[in-house]
C-alpha positions in Angstrom: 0.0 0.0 0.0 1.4 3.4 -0.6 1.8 6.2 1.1 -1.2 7.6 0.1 -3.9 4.9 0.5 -2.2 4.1 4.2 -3.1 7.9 4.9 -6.7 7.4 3.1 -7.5 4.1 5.1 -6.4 5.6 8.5 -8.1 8.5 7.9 -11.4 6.5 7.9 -10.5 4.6 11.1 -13.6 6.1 13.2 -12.5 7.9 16.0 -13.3 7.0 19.7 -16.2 9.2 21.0 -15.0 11.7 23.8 -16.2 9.9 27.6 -19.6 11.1 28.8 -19.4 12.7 31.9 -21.6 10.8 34.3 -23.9 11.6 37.0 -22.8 11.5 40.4 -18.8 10.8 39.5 -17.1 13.6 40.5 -14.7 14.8 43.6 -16.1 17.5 45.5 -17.7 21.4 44.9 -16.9 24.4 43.9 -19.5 27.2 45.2 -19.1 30.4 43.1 -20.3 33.8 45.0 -20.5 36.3 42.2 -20.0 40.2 43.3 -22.5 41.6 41.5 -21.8 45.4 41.1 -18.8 44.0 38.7 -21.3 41.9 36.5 -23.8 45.0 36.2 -21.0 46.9 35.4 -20.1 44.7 32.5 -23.3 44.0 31.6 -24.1 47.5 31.0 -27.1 48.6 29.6 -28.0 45.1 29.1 -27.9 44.2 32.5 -31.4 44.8 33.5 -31.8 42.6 35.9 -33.3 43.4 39.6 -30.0 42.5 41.1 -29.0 45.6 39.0 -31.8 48.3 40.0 -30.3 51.2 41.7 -30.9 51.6 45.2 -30.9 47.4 45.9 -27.1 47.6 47.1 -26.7 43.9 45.8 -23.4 42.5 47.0 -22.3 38.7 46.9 -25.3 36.6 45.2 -25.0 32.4 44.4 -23.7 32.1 40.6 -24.0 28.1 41.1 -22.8 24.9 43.2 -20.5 22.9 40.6 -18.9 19.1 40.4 -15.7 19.1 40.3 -12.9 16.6 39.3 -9.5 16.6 41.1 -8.8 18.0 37.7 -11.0 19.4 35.6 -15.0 19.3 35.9 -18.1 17.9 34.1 -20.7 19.6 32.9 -24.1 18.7 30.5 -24.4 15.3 32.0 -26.9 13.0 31.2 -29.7 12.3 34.4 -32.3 10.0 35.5 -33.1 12.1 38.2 -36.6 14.6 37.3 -35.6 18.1 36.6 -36.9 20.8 39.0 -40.5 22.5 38.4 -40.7 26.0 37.0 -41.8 27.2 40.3 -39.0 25.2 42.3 -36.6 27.3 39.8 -38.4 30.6 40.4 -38.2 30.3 44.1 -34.3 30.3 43.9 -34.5 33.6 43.4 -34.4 34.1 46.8 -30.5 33.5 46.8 -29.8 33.6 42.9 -30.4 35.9 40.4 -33.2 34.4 38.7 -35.3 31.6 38.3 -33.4 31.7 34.4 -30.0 31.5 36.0 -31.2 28.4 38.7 -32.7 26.4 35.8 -29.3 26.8 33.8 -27.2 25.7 36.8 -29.1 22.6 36.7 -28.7 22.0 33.5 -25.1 22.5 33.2 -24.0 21.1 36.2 -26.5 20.3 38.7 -27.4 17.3 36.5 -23.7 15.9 36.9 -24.2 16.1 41.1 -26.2 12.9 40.8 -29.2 14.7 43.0 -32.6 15.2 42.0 -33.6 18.9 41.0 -34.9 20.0 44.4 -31.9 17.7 46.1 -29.6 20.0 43.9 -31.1 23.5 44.7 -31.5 22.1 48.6 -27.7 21.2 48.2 -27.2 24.8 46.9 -29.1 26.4 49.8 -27.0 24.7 52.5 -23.8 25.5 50.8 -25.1 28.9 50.5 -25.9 29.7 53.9 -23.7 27.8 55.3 -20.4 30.2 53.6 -21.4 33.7 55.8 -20.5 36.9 54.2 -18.6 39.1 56.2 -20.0 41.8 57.5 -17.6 44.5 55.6 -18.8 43.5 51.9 -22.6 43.5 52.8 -22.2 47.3 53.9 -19.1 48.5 51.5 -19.7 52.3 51.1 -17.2 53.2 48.9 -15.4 51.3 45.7 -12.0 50.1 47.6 -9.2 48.3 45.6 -7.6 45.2 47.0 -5.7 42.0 46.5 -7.1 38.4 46.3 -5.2 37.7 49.7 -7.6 40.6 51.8 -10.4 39.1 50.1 -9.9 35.6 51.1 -8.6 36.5 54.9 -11.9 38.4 54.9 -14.0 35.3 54.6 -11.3 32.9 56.4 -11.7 35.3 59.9 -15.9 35.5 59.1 -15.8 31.1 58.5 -12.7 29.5 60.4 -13.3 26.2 58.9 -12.0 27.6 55.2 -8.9 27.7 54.4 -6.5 30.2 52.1 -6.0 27.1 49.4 -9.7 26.3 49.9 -10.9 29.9 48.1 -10.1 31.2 44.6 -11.0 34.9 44.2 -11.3 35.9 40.5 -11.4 38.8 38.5 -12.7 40.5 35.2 -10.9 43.6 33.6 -9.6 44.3 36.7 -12.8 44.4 39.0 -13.4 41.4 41.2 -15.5 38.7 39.4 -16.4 35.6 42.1 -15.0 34.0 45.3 -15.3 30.1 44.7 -15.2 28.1 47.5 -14.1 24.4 47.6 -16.5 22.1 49.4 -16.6 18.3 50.0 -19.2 16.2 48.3 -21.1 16.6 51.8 -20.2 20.4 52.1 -17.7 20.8 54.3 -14.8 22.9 53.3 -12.2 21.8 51.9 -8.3 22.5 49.7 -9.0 23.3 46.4 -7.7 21.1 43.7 -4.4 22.8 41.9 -6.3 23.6 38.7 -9.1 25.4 40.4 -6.5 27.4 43.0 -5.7 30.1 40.7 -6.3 33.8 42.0 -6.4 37.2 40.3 -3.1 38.6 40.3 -2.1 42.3 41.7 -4.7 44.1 43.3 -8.5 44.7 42.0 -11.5 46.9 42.2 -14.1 45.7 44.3 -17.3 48.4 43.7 -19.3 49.2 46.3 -22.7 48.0 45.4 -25.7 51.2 44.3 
């Protein structure tokens, strides 16, 4: 065979399809706290959302709960589990965004967690509440800049359990995006893995929230 029909014949070799994630395999969590005065801000005009409206002084609010591997993550898995109800998505909106937003997290990654819809947004309510705030970014009066490291000592003095390698601050065009927090399958806090650890570097507008 020459060169040319080798290269023809292996080129019709069918590849192997790329491994489904599956449901309920994965390592631990990853809770992502988004500040929201940075995504209004980039949002813009098109961010007309309540958590937007001046005068609501919107602070931290839940982006999602997410599987993680001890290196990388999985995402769109397939589920036996029933999917939430319309209204069980709209009454996230207590600690989300929206009922839009709640709906999407299932989809993308609340479907991997093994958990039914409810048992996924119940999930996402303990972690939630279960990560306090401290007291400093729910009344920030003034835009302040800072680095990752205040951020996360901030949160390690307001939940002793956490840990510097256990939170990953990040950042967008130079204004603080999200604090992700690593959690064990049953919620408790935990290192995260290296691939996940990876803070904003040099320090980063925080914007006090309108």
């Amino acid at each position: 065979m020459n060169n040319a029909l080798a290269a023809l014949a292996l080129s019709a070799v069918a590849l192997p399809a790329a491994a489904q994630d599956v449901a309920g395999e994965f390592d631990y969590y990853v809770l992502a706290l988004s500040w929201s005065p940075t995504w209004c801000a980039t949002e813009g005009s098109d961010a007309d959302e309540p958590q937007c409206d001046s005068g609501r002084r919107t602070g931290f609010i839940v982006h999602g709960l997410w599987p993680q591997y001890e290196r990388g993550w999985p995402d769109w898995c397939n589920s036996n589990q029933r999917d939430p109800t319309r209204r069980e998505s709209a009454a996230m909106a207590d600690v989300m965004p929206s009922g839009d937003l709640a709906w999407y997290q299932w989809q993308k990654h609340g479907r991997c967690s093994g958990l039914s819809g409810p048992g996924y947004y119940d999930a996402l309510r303990e972690a939630a509440a279960a990560a306090d705030i401290p007291v400093l970014f729910q009344m920030l009066p003034r835009d302040v800049t800072l680095p990752a490291t205040v951020i996360e000592d901030a949160f390690i003095e307001t939940n002793p359990d956490m840990t510097r390698n256990g939170i990953t601050v990040t950042c967008d065009g130079g204004r603080l995006d999200e604090v992700r927090i690593c959690l064990t399958r049953d919620l408790s806090p935990r290192d995260c893995a290296p691939d996940t650890r990876r803070d904003c570097r040099g320090p980063m507008l925080m914007p006090a929230p309108r």
